[in-house]
C-alpha positions in Angstrom: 127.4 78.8 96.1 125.1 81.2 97.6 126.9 83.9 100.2 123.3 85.4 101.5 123.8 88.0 103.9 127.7 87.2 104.2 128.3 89.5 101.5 130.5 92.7 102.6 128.4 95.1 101.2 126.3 95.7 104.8 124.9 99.0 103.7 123.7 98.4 100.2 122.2 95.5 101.7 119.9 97.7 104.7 119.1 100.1 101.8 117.8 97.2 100.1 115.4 96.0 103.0 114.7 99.7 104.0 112.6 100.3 100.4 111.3 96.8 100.9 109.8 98.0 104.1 108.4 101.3 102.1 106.8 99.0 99.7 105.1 97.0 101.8 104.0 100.1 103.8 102.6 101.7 100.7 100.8 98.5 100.2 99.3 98.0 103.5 98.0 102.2 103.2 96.8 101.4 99.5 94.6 98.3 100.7 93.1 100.1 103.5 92.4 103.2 101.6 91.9 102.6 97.9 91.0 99.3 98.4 88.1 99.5 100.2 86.5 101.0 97.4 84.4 97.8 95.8 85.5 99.2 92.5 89.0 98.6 93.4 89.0 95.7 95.6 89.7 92.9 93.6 92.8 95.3 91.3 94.3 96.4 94.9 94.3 93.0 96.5 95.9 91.2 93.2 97.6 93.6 91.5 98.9 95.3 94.3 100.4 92.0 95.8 101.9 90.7 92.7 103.7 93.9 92.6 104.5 93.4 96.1 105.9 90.1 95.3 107.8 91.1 92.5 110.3 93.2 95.0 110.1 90.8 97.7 110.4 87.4 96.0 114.3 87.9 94.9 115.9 90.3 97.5 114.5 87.1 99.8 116.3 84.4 97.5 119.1 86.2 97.6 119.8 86.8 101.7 117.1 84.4 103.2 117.4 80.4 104.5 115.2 78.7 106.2 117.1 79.2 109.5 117.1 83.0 108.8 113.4 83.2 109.3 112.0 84.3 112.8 111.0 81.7 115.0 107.8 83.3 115.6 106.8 83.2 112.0 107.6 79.3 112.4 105.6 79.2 115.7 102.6 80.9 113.5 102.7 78.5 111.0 102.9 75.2 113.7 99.4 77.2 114.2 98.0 76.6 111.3 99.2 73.1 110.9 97.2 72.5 114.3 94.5 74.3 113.1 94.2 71.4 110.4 92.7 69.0 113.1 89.7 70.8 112.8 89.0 69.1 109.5 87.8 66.1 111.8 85.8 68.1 114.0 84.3 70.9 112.2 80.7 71.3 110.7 80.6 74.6 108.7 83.2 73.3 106.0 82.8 76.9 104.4 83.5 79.0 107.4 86.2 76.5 108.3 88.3 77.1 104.9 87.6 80.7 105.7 89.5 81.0 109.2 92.3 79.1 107.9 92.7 81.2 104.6 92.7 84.2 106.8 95.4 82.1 109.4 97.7 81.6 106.5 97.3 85.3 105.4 98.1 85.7 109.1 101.5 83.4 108.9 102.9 84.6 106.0 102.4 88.6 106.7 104.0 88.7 109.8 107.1 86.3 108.4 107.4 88.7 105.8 107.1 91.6 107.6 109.1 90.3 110.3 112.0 89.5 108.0 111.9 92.8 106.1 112.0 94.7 109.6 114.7 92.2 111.5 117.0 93.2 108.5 116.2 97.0 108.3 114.3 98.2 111.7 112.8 100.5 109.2 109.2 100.4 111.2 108.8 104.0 110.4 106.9 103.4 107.1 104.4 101.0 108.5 104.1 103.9 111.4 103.3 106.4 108.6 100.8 103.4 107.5 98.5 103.5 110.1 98.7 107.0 110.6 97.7 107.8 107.0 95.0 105.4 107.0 93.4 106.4 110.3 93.1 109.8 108.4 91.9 108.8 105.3 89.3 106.7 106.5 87.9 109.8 108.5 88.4 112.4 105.4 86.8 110.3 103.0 84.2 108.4 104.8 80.6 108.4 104.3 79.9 111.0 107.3 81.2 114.4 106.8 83.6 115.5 109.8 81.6 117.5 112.4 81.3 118.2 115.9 77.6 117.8 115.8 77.5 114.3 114.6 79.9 112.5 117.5 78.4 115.0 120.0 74.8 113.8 119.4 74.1 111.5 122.3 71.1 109.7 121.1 72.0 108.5 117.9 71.1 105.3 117.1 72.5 104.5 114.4 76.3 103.9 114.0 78.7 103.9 110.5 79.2 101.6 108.2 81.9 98.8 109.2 82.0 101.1 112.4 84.7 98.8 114.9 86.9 98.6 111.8 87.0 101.9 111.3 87.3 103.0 115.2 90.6 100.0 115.0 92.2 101.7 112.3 91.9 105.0 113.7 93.1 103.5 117.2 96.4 102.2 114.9 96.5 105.6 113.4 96.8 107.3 116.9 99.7 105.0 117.6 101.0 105.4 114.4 101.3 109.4 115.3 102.9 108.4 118.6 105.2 106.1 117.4 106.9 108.5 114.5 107.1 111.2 116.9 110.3 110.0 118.2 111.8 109.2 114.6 111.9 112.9 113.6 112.8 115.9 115.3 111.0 118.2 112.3 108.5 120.3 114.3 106.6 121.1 111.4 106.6 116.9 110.6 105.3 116.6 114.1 102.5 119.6 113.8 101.3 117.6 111.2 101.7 114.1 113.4 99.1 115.8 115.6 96.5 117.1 113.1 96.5 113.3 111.6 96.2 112.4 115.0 93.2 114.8 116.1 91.6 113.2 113.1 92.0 109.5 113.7 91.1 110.5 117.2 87.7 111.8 115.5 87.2 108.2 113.6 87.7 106.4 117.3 85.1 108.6 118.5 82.4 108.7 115.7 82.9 105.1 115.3 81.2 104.6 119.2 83.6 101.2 119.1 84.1 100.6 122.7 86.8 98.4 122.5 88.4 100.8 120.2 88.1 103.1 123.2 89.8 101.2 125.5 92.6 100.5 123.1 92.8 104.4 122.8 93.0 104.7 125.9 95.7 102.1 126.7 98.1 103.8 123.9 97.4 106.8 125.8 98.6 106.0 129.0 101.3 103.6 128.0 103.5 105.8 125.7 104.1 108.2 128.0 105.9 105.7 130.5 107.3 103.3 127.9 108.2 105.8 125.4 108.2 109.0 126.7 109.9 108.8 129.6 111.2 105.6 129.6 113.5 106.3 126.3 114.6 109.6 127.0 117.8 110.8 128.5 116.4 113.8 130.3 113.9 112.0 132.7 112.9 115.4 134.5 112.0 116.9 131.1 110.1 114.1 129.8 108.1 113.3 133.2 106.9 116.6 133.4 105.7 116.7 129.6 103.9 113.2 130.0 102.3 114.9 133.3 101.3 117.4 130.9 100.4 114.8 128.3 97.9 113.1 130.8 96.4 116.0 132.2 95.6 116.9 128.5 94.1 113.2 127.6 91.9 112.7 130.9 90.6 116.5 129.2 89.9 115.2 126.0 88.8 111.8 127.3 86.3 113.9 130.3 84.5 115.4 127.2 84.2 112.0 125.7 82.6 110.5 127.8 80.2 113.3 128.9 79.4 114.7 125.5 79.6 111.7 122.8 77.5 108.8 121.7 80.6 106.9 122.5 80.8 108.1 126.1 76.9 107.3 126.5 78.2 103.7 124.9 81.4 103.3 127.1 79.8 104.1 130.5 76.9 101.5 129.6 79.3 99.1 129.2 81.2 99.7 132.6 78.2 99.7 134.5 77.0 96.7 132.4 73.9 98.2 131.6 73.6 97.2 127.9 72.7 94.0 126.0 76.0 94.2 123.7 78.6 94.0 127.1 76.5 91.1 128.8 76.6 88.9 125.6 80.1 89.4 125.3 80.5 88.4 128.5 78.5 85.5 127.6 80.4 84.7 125.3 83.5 84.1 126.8 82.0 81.9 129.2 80.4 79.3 126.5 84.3 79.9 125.2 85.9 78.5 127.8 83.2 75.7 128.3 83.8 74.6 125.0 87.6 74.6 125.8 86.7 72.4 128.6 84.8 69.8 127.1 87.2 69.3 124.5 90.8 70.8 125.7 92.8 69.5 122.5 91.5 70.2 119.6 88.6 72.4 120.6 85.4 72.3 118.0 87.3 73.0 115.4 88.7 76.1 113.6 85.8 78.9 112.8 83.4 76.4 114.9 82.6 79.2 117.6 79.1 80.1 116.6 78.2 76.8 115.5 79.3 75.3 118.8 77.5 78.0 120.9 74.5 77.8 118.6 74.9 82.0 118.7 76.4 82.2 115.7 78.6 84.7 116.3 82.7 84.7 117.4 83.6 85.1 120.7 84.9 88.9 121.2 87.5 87.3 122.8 90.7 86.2 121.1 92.0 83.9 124.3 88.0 82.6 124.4 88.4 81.5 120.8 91.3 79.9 120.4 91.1 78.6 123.5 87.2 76.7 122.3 88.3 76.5 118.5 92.1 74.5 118.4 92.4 73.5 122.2 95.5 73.8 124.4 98.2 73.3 122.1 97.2 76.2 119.7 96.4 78.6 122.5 100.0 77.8 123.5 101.9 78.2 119.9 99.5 81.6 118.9 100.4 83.0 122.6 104.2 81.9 122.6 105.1 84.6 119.7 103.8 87.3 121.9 106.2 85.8 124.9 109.2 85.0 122.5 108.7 88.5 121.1 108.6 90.0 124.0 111.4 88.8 125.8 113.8 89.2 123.1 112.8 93.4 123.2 112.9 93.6 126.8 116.2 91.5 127.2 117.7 94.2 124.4 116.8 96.7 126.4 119.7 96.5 128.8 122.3 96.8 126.0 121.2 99.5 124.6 121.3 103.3 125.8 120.7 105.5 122.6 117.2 107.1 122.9 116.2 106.4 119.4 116.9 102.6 119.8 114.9 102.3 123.2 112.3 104.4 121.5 111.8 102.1 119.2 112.0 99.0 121.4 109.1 100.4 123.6 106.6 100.8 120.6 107.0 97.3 119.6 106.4 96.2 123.3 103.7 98.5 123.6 102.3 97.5 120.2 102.2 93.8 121.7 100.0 94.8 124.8 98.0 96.5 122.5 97.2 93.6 120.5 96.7 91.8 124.0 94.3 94.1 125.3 92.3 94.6 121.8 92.2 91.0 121.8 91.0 90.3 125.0 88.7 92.8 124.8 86.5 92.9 121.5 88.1 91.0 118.7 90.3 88.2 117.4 93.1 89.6 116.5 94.4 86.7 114.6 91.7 86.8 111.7 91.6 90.6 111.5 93.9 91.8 108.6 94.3 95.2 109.6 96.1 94.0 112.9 98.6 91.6 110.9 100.9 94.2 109.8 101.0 95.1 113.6 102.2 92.0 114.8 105.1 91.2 112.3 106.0 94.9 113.2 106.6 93.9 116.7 108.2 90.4 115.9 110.0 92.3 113.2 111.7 94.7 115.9 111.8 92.6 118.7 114.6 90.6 116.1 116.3 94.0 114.9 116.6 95.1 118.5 118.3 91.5 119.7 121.0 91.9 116.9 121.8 95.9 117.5 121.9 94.5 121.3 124.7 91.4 120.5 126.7 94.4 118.3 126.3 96.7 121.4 128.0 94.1 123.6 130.7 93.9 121.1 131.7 98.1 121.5 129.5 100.9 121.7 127.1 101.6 118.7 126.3 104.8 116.6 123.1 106.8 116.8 120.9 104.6 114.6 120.1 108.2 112.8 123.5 108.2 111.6 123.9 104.4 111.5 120.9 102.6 111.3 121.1 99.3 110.2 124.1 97.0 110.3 123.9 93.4 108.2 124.0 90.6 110.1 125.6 87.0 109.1 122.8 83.9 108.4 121.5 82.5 111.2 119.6 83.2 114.3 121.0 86.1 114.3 124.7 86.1 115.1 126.9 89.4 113.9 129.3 89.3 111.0 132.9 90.7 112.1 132.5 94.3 111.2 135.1 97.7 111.6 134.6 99.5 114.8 131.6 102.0 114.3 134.3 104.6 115.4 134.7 106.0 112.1 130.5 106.7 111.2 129.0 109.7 111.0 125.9 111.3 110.1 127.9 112.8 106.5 129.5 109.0 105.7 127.3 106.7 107.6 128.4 103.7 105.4 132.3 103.7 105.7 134.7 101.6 103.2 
């Protein structure tokens, strides 16, 4: 008779999820560096995810049941069993079996992820992810790093895969923001920053404007959702986000004045270019197509056939919305909600710095996706924003349990105690010892 997670052996078992969570980490960095490389493509993809699977396969055996799993990840995968309906209304056969292979990859990565996370909180190493790959990308590129080649204003002619590279860079940005409150190593954080200044580099030589914005929301939100609103000392921490800010609207001032992307950006405010006005386009014919045809939309990957543009919509609300109707706008949208009630409803039960910390990049990684999505790309067919997503669904569960413990007796620093086992189930707590006797030199008592 399998005991799962009932097993009393709470710590082994977080230790166990914790390296599954480095793993998968070191994949995602490996895919997006190495694996970009054509002569490694194929070896990275398959090797790499056999070896992936050989770690995760029995650790979830072992602790997982069905009712374990995230309702999100269940939500994701009504999705694709919506998405199916398309097979009586789609054209392009091949683009079709495309978009759903890429909606499966979708399903399953953030249930893994998700369940990796919700048993560990170990986000860090997915943090260190994106920040290593928004600095590799930029190191070893094509273009060599200089200030004369993003200051060059009338370039016309952008990098290679250049709004995949300015995304990456945006996640490795927020990657640097969101370690920054897992250590308290200065010379760890120095070295946050010089990743960062780099990744900041790719956003910018990249001349992706929606990249840009994304940037620019990370910007402004950590300071008030992280920053500020995680810290004890509220003086202290208003007055370095002031400082924060005056520094970014620098930095973004000389952006926008001195850079190809700044000639890019304000042409697209001012909606002076061709690129903004067939976006907008776009997302107009999106919606029409939702209209005549509100249920199942024209089927999954339809968009460009539909249109007769042949491209995707820019917008990730437009093309769901036109490609699987109502009902899958409602189940894709409904993990962000789910999501992000259960991390703002954990929020009240929970005072340590490090926990709310951690609560506030998920959220904030959620209106990121929102505004990325809304803004230039579909996030649900893009595999570099995957990972992202089961991060957040992944802590918004983590945070829900440390919350029901915290309403049970106060809880250790999650430095000194950071994971505690929970029973099978939606997440319900086993009976555990008071936390009284943890500390940072014996975190796992007998």
């Amino acid at each position: 008779m399998r005991t799962g997670l009932r097993k009393n052996d709470p710590a082994s078992a977080e230790r166990k999820w914790s390296r599954l969570a480095a793993i998968w980490s070191i994949y995602y960095f490996t895919a997006w560096t190495l694996g970009q490389n054509d002569r490694y493509t194929w070896s990275i993809i398959w090797l790499g995810a056999a070896a992936v699977g050989l770690f995760t396969v029995p650790l979830f055996a072992k602790y997982i049941r069905f009712r374990d799993l995230p309702r999100e990840g269940v939500l994701l995968g009504a999705f694709v069993l919506w998405a199916l309906t398309g097979l009586f209304v789609a054209t392009d056969m091949t683009m079709f079996s495309r978009c759903l292979k890429l909606m499966i990859e979708l399903s399953l990565i953030v249930l893994a992820v998700s369940v990796i996370l919700k048993y560990s909180g170990a986000a860090k190493w997915l943090y260190l992810a994106f920040w290593g790959v928004g600095v590799v990308r930029v190191l070893y590129g094509s273009e060599p790093v200089s200030m004369e080649r993003i200051t060059g204003t009338e370039v016309v002619s952008r990098i290679d895969y250049a709004n995949t590279i300015g995304f990456l860079c945006t996640l490795g940005v927020l990657g640097m923001f969101a370690f920054w409150g897992e250590t308290k190593k200065w010379w760890l954080r120095a070295a946050l920053v010089a990743g960062g200044a780099f990744a900041l580099y790719g956003v910018v030589l990249s001349a992706s404007r929606g990249a840009f914005v994304t940037l620019i929301a990370i910007v402004l939100l950590w300071p008030a959702m992280c920053l500020v609103g995680a810290s004890k000392s509220k003086l202290k921490a208003l007055v370095a986000a002031v400082v924060l800010l005056y520094l970014a609207y620098g930095i973004y001032q000389f952006i926008v004045q001195e850079t190809y992307m700044g000639v890019r950006y304000t042409n697209a405010t001012r909606m002076e270019d061709g690129s903004t006005q067939t976006r907008f386009d776009l997302v107009m014919i999106g919606f029409h197509l939702f209209v005549q045809n509100p249920l199942f939309g024209c089927g999954l990957g339809q968009f460009g056939v539909a249109s007769g543009t042949g491209l995707y919509a820019h917008n990730e609300v437009a093309e769901i919305a036109a490609t699987t109707g109502l009902p899958g706008l409602l189940l894709y949208y409904s993990v962000y909600w789910i999501a992000w009630r259960r991390l703002t409803r954990s929020l009240g039960c929970l005072q340590d710095p490090l926990f709310r910390y951690r609560i506030n990049v998920a959220r904030m990684s959620l209106l990121i996706l929102l505004i990325s999505g809304a803004l230039t790309r579909p996030n649900f067919f893009a595999q570099n924003t995957m990972f992202l997503l089961g991060m957040a669904v992944g802590m918004a569960h983590w945070a829900e349990r440390m919350a029901r413990l915290a309403c049970r007796g106060p809880l250790p620093s999650p430095r000194a105690f950071p994971c505690v086992m929970p029973a099978p189930g939606w997440g319900a707590p086993v009976s555990l010892p008071p936390p009284i006797a943890v500390s940072p030199s014996n975190p796992y008592p007998a």
